[in-house]
C-alpha positions, -999 to +999 in steps of 0.1 A: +102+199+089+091+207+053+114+238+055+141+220+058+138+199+025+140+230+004+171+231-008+189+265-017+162+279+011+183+311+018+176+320-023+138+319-015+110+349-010+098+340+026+062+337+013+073+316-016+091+292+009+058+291+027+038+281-004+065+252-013+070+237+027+031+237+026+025+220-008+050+195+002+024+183+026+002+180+004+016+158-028+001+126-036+024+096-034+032+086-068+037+052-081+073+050-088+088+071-061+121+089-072+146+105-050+157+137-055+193+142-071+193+175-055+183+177-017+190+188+018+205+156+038+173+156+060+152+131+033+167+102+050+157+110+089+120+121+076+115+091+061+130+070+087+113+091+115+080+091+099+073+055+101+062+042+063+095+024+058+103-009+083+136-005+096+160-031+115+151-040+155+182-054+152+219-058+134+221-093+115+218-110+077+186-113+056+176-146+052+150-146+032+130-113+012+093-114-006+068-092-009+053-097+022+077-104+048+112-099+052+134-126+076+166-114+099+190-137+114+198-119+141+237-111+151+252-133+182+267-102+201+228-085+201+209-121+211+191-128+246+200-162+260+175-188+246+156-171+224+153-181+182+177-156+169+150-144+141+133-110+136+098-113+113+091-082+097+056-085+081+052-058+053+017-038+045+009-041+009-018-016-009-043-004+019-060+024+018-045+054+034-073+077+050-063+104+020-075+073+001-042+065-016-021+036-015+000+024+013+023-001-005+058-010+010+085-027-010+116-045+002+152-029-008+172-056+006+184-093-007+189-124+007+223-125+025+228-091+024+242-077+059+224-052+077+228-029+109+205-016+144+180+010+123+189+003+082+158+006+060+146-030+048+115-019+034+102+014+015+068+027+020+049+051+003+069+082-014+101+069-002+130+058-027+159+034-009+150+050+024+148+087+014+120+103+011+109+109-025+081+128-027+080+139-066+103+133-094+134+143-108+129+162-145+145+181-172+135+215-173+133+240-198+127+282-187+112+296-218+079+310-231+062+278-258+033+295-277+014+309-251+009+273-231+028+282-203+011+317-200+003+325-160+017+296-145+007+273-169+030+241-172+037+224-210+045+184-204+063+157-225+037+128-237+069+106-222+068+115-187+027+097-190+040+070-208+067+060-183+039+066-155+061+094-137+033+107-121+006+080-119-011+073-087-031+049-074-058+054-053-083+031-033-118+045-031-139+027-002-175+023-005-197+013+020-231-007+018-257-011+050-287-031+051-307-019+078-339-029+092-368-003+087-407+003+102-412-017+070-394-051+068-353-054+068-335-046+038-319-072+019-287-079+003-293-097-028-286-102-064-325-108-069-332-071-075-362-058-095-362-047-128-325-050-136-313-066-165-288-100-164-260-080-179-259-054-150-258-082-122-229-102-143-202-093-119-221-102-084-221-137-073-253-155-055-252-136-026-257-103-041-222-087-041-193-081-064-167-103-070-127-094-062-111-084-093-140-070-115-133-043-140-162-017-130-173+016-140-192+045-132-231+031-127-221-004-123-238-027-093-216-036-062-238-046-037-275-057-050-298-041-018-337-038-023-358-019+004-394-028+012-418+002+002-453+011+013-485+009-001-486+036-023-506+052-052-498+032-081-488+044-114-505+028-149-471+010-155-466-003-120-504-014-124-491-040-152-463-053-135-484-061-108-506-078-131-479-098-148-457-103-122-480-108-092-471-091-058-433-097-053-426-066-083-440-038-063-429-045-030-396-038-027-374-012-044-337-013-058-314+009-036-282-009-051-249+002-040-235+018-078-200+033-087-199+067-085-203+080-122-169+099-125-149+064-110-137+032-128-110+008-113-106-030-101-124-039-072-094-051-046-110-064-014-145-067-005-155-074+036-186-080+053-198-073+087-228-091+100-248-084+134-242-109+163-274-138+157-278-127+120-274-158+101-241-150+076-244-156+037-226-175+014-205-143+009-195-137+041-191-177+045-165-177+017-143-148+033-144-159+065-132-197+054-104-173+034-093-152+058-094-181+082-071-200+059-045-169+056-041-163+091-031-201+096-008-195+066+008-170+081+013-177+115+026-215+109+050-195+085+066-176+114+061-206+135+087-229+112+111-195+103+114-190+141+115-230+151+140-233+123+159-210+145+158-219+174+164-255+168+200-245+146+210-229+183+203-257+195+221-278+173+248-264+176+248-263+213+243-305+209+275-301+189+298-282+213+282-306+240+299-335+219+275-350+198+284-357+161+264-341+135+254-370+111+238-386+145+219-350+148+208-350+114+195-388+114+176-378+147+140-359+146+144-325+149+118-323+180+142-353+199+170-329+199+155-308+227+153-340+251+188-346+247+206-343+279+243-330+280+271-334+308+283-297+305+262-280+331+268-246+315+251-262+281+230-278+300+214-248+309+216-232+277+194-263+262+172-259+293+167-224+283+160-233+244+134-253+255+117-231+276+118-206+243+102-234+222+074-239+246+069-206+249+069-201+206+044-230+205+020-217+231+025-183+215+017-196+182-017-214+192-028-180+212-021-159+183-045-186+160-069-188+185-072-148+193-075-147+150-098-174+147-124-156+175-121-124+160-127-134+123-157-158+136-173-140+160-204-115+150-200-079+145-209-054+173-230-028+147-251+003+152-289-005+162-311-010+138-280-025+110-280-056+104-251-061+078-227-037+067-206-043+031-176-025+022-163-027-012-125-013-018-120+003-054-083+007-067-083+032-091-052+043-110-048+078-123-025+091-146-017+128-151-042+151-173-044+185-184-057+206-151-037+191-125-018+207-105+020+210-102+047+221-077+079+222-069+098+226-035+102+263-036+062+276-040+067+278-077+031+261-087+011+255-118-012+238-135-010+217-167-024+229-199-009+208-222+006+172-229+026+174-255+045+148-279+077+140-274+090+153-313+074+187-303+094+197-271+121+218-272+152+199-270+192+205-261+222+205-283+226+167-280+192+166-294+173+155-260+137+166-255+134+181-219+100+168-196+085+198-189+087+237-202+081+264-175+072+301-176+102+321-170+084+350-158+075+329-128+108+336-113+118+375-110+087+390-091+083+358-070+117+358-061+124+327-053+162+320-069+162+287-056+144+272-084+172+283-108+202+269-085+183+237-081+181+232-116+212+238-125+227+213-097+204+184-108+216+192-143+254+187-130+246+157-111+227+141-139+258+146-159+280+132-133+258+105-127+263+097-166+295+101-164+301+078-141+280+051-154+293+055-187+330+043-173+316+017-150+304+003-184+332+009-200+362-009-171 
């Protein structure tokens, strides 16, 4: 499959073609995903076929786009007889992927906008309007800049970190058990020994961090002190003892800390606690939340798909022969007892009933399934008693020493960013992105570099072109 997105393949050095369908595999979704101006027709069925975007069930018109969830009435012609007539598409928004980046997807639809069996309504990672976009598109310049482009080495504009071109985000998760040892059980807590008040400012009363905290490398997540043994004590453990009484030996701080190289937001934080372990405040609080969002949620999609079914059958009390301003001064939930002479619509009613039983006993299944599963204990490992996982969301931009690649093996890595007023620029006076080696193209042969460069510069110029008179009519 990566073969196939190289464009000008048949230009390429076998090995070199190798190289480029292999790094493809490997490029990190960046955060403002760009489709390429010069590709190979395929971009669309990968991304489709692969499964990050969420694409139509059915043909119909958007009712109603956010960020989470996308609403289709569905077309007449493609409905089953007494059913609502609404597709729910619920959208996943910045997990953790198990290369720890970001699985974010986007609606690229609007409200009332008409859409077909198998249209993209949503993008996911690395995909631009239902392509797939895996990098992003850049002026190039071929020519030697004093010696920072030597052996593969790549010179980039200050502008393409500025815009965030190539900024990622990634979400880091870190895991915190409390077990229970030959010695006592460990504890979660924010009552940790020998830690000042400034370090424990960002835990709450139960000992772990809160949702949203700036944190850096060394900071506390999860406070976790271990019971130790009687051991030799040393002079200054002596005093503590002396001042402090028992409770300052006893235990030891095993803290869950950032890693020292890391610093993001913290973005979700869950707790797991063993079946007849009593739950803290914590785990209270996120349970009562998550709880709360499920309920949200499914009484959401409860009303969209009431809403309609009840519009089919108002208009089936309609054709039946009964005025609308009666309808609309009757309650809503009357209409279905409404009996109609017209067998035929009769039994189309009969059947919209049925559906709105069904929705309703659907609905409190769905709750109550949620409600278990968030409530009930945790089935852990012996000898655990609670687990905490904190997620960190990290966002990187690009630096010196990462690498580079394009689609036909020709890789590098960057040695220098560079400001904008000191790239070489074109006639017109425009700085180009990035400044490549050009004796990274004769002994690697691969052509296809050269072609593809000079097509994206045409279709850049088109594009231009064409936007320019657009403006212009």
């Amino acid at each position: 499959m990566a073969a196939s997105l190289i464009p000008f393949l048949e230009h390429d050095d076998a090995n070199r073609a190798l190289m480029g369908a292999n790094m493809q595999r490997q490029a990190v979704p960046t955060l403002k995903a760009d489709k390429p101006l010069v590709g190979t027709g395929i971009e669309r069925n990968v991304a489709v076929d692969s499964g990050v975007t969420a694409v139509a069930k059915r043909g119909g018109v958007i009712q109603s786009v956010d960020a989470s969830r996308i609403v289709v009435k569905v077309n007449e012609e493609e409905l089953v007889p007494g059913e609502a007539g609404i597709d729910i598409y619920n959208l996943t928004k910045y997990t953790r992927s198990n290369q720890n980046t970001c699985i974010n997807q986007r609606p690229c639809v609007m409200p009332g906008e008409p859409v077909a069996r198998g249209d993209v309504l949503a993008d996911g990672p690395s995909t631009d309007l239902g392509e797939l976009a895996l990098g992003q598109n850049m002026r190039i310049a071929f020519m030697p800049w004093n010696g920072y482009n030597f052996e593969d080495s790549i010179l980039v504009s200050e502008r393409v970190v500025q815009e965030d071109r190539f900024t990622t985000i990634h979400i880091q998760e870190l895991t915190c058990v409390a077990r229970d040892t030959k010695l006592g059980s460990e504890e979660i807590t924010a009552d940790i020994p020998n830690v000042g008040e400034s370090a424990l400012s960002k835990l709450d009363e139960s000992g772990i961090v809160y949702i949203g905290a700036e944190v850096k490398g060394g900071d506390i997540l999860v406070g976790k002190v271990t019971p130790k043994g009687e051991t030799q004590l040393t002079p200054e453990e002596k005093l503590l003892r002396a001042i402090f009484g028992e409770k300052a030996s006893d235990v030891k701080d095993t803290s869950l800390r950032v890693p020292n190289s890391v610093s993001g937001t913290i973005i979700d934080v869950q707790v797991f606690t063993r079946d007849g372990v009593e739950k803290d405040k914590r785990a209270l609080e996120i349970e009562q939340m998550q709880l709360k969002e499920a309920k949200k949620d499914l009484t959401e999609e409860f009303q969209i798909l009431e809403g309609g079914l009840l519009n089919r059958v108002k208009a089936v009390l309609i054709e039946g022969g009964y005025s609308e301003a009666k309808l609309d001064a009757t309650d809503r939930k009357k209409w279905l007892e409404l009996t109609l002479e017209d067998d035929a619509l009769q039994t189309q009613l009969e059947q919209l009933a049925e559906q709105w039983d069904e929705l309703k006993a659907d609905f409190d299944k769905k709750f109550e399934t949620k409600r278990r599963k968030i409530t009930q204990g945790d089935d852990l490992a012996p000898g655990v008693l609670k687990i905490v996982k904190v997620y960190l969301a990290v966002k990187r931009r690009i630096q010196p020493g990462d690498k580079m690649a394009g689609r036909h093996g020709n890789k590098g890595v960057i040695s220098k960013i560079n400001p904008v007023e000191d790239m070489p620029y074109d006639e017109k006076g425009q700085p180009v992105d990035i400044v490549l080696n050009p004796l990274g193209v004769p002994s690697r042969m691969n052509i296809g570099q050269i072609l593809e460069v000079h097509l994206g510069l045409a279709a850049k110029g088109i594009g231009d072109k064409i936007n320019q008179m657009v403006k212009e009519q």
